[in-house]
C-alpha positions in Angstrom: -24.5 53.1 -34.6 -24.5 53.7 -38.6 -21.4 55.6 -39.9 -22.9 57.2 -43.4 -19.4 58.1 -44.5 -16.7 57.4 -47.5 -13.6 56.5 -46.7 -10.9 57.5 -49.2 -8.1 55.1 -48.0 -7.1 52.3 -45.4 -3.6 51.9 -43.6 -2.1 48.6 -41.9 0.9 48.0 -39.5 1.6 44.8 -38.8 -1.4 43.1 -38.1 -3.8 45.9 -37.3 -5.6 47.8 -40.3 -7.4 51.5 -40.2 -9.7 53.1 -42.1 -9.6 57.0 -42.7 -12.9 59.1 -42.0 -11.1 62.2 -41.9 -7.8 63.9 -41.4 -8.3 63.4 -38.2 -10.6 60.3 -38.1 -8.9 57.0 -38.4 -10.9 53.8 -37.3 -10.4 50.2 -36.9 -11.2 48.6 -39.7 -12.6 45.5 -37.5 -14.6 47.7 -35.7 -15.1 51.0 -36.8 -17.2 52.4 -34.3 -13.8 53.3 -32.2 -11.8 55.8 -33.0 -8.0 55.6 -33.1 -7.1 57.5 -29.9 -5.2 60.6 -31.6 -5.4 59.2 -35.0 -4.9 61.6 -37.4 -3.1 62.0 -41.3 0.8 62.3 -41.3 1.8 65.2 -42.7 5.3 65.5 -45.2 7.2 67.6 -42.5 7.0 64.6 -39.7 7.9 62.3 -42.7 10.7 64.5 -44.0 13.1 67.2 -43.0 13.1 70.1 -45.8 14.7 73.3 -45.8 12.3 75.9 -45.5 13.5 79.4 -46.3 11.4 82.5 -45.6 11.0 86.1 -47.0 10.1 89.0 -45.2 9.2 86.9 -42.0 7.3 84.6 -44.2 7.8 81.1 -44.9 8.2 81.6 -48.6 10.1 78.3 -50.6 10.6 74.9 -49.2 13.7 72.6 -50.4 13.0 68.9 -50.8 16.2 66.1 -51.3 16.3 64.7 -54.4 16.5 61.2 -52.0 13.5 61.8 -50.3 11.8 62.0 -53.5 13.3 58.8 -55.2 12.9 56.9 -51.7 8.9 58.0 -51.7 7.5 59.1 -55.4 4.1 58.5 -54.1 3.9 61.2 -51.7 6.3 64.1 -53.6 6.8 63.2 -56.9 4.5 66.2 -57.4 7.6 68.6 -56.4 9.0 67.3 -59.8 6.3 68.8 -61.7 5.5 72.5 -59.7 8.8 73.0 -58.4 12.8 74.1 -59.4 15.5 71.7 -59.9 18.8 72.4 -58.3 21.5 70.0 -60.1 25.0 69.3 -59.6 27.8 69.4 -62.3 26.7 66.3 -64.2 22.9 67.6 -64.3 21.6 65.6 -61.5 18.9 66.6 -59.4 19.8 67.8 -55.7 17.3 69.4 -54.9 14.1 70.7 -55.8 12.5 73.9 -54.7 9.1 74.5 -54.2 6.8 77.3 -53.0 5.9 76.5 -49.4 2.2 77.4 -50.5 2.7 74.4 -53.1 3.9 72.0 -49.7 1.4 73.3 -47.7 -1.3 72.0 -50.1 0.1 68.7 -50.4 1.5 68.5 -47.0 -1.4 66.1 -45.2 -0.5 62.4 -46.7 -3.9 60.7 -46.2 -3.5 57.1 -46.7 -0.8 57.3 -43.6 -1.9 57.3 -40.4 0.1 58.9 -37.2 -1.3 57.8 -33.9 0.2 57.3 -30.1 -0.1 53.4 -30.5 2.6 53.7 -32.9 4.7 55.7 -31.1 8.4 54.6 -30.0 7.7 55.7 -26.3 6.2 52.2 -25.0 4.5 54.6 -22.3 2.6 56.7 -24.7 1.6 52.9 -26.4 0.3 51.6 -23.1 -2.1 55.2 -22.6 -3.2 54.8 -26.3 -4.1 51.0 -25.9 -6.0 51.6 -22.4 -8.3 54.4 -24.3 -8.9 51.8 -26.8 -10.4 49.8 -24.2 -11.7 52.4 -22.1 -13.9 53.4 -25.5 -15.0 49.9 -25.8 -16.3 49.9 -22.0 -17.9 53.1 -22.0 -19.9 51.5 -25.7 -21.1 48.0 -23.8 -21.9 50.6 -20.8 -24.0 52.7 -22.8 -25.7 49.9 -24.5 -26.5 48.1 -21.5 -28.0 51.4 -20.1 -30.1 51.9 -22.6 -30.9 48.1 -22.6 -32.0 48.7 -18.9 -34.2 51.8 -20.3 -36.3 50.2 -22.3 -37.1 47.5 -20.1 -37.9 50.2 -17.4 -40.3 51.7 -19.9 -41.5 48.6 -20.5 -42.6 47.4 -17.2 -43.5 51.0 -16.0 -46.5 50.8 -18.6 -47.3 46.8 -17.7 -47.9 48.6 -14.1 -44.7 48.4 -12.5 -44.5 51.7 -9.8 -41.7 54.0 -9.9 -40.8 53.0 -6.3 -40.6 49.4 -6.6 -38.4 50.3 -10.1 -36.1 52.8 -7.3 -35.7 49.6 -5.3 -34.7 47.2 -8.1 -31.8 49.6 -9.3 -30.8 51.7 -6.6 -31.8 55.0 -8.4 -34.1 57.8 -7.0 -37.7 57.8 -7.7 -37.0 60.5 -9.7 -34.3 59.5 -11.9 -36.7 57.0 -12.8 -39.5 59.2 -13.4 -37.0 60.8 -15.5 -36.5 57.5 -17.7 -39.6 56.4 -18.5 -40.5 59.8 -19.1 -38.1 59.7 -21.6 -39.6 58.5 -24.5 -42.9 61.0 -24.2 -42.4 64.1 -27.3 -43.7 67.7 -26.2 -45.5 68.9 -29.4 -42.5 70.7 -30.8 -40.4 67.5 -30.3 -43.0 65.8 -32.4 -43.4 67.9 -35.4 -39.2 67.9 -35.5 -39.1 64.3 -35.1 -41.4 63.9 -37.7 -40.0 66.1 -40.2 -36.4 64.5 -39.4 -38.3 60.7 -40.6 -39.8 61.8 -43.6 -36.5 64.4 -44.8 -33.7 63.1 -42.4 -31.0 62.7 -42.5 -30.6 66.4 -42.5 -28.3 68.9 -41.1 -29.6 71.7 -39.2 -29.6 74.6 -41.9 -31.9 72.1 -43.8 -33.6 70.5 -40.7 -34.4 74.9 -39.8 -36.0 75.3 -43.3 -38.4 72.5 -43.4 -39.3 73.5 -39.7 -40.4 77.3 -41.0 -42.3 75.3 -43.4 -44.4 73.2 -41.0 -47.1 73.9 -39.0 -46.8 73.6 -35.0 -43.1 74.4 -35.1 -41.4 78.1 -34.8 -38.1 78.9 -33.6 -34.7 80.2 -34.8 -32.0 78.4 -35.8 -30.6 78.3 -31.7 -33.9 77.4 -30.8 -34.4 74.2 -33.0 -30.8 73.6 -32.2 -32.0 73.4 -28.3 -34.5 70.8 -29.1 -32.1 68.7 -31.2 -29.8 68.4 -27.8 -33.0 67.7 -25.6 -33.5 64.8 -27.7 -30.2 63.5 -28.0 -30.0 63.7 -24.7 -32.9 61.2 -24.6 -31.8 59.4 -27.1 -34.6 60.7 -29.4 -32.2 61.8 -32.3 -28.5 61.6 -33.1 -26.2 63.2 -35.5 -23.6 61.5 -37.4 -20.1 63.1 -37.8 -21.2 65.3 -41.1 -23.4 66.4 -38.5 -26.9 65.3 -40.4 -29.6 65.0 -37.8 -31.4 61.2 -37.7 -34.6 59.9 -35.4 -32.8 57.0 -33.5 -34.8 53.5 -32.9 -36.3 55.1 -29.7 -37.5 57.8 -31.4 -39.2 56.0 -33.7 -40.9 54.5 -30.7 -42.0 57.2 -29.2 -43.5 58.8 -32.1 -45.3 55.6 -33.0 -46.5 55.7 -29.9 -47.7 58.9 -29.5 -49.8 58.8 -32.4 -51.5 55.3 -31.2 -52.4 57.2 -28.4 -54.0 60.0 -29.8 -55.6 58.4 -32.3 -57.3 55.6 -29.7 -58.0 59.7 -28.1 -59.7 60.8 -31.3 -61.4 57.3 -31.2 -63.1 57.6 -28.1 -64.3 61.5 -28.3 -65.9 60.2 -31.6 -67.4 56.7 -29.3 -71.3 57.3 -29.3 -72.7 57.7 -26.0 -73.8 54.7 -23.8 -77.5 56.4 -23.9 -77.0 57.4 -27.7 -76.2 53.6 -28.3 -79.0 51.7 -26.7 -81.1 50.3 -28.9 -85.1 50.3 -28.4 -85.6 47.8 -26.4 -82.8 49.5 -24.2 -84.8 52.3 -24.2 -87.4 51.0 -23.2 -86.3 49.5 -20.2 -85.0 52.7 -19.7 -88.3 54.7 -19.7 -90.1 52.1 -17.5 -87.1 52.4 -14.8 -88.0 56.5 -15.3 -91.7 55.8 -14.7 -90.8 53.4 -12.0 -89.0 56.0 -10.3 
């Protein structure tokens, strides 16, 4: 699995470091294919406690310690610069007050990650460190499996039957019909397949435009979007988490294969005869079996 993506900052307690995807997208930066179990950006009003004062039923102004600020410049030394100073009698700052539109906007710190592994509750730890490795299971599963598919494919074209591939695994006949059926493309699969190697990646908008421009495809928007599932499903095509469509490794396959097929199709219908290709002294055996006869 390929992540296409930019991350804008990384995060480490003690020994462990994240990477942020998304406000709520952190990753291990050893292994960023797992997501943090309930990973997501802190925000400023878990990391402080302000006053917020409202208007007319409306949060309206936020007030921000003057401590808060020194202890953590980083994250609200903006308030300085957009809000109001409240000082004391020698003209230090107390306070500062700042529309709660202005805190809103800066209120998601993202280079600091909240997550249940962090938490002080060593019960809410133990849940978030068991999904970690339930994650990781359900990956080496799903690898495997589709380990196991392709070798099912494989051996079901060197002649292997789908009962003697029931037996081996303990599946039905069917759900192994299903497998090694898998990998064949219905024309409208094919033309989107192909589009999504030439253009892809490409999210669905775009993927729906170059489809109204091709021949052999025509469907709406939900229609195309129906297809995309059927082959993720098979493991055709995948979309990565900006949700741009890709052909996958076994839908390269397929393709490839299809096309060998139906070109050593073409090649036959276009194979001379096995009368048109005798030659004449073929032909004349030929005639003097005729005469024989």
């Amino acid at each position: 699995m390929t992540l296409n993506r930019e991350f804008r900052s990384r995060y480490r307690v003690g020994g462990t470091e994240y990477v942020r995807y998304g406000p709520r997208d952190w990753r291990y930066a050893d292994d960023e294919e797992i997501q943090v179990p309930g990973g997501r950006d802190m925000r400023l009003s878990e990391r402080f406690n302000p006053i917020i004062g409202s208007q007319n039923g409306e949060k309206a102004v936020v007030l921000i310690d003057s401590k808060d600020i020194e202890e953590a410049p980083d994250v609200l030394n903006w308030a300085l610069l957009h809000g109001t100073p409240i000082r004391g009698e020698s003209g230090e700052v107390l306070q500062v007050l700042v529309p709660y539109s202005e805190w809103e906007e800066h209120d998601e710190i993202s280079d600091v990650m909240i997550a249940p592994e962090l938490d002080d509750d060593e019960g809410v730890r133990r849940l978030a460190a068991l999904e970690v490795q339930l994650r990781k299971t359900e990956r080496q599963l799903a690898k495997q499996t589709k380990e196991r598919d392709a070798l099912l494919i494989e051996l079901s074209e060197g002649g292997m039957t789908r009962q003697r591939a029931a037996e081996i695994t303990g599946m039905s006949v069917g759900k192994v019909q299903q497998i090694v059926k898998s990998e064949e493309l219905a024309s409208n699969e094919e033309v989107l397949v192909g589009i999504l190697l030439e253009k892809g990646p490409l999210d669905l908008s775009l993927l729906v435009g170059h489809a109204k421009e091709t021949p052999g495809i025509a469907g709406t928007k939900t229609k195309i979007k129906k297809i995309l599932t059927l082959l993720k499903n098979r493991g055709i095509a995948e979309a990565d988490p900006q949700g741009r469509w890709r052909v996958t490794e076994k839908g390269r396959s397929a393709l490839k294969k299809l096309r060998q097929r139906d070109t050593a199709s073409q090649e036959d219908s276009e194979a001379p005869s096995q009368i048109d290709g005798l030659d004449q002294s073929d032909s004349a055996v030929a005639e003097l079996d005729t005469a024989t006869k």
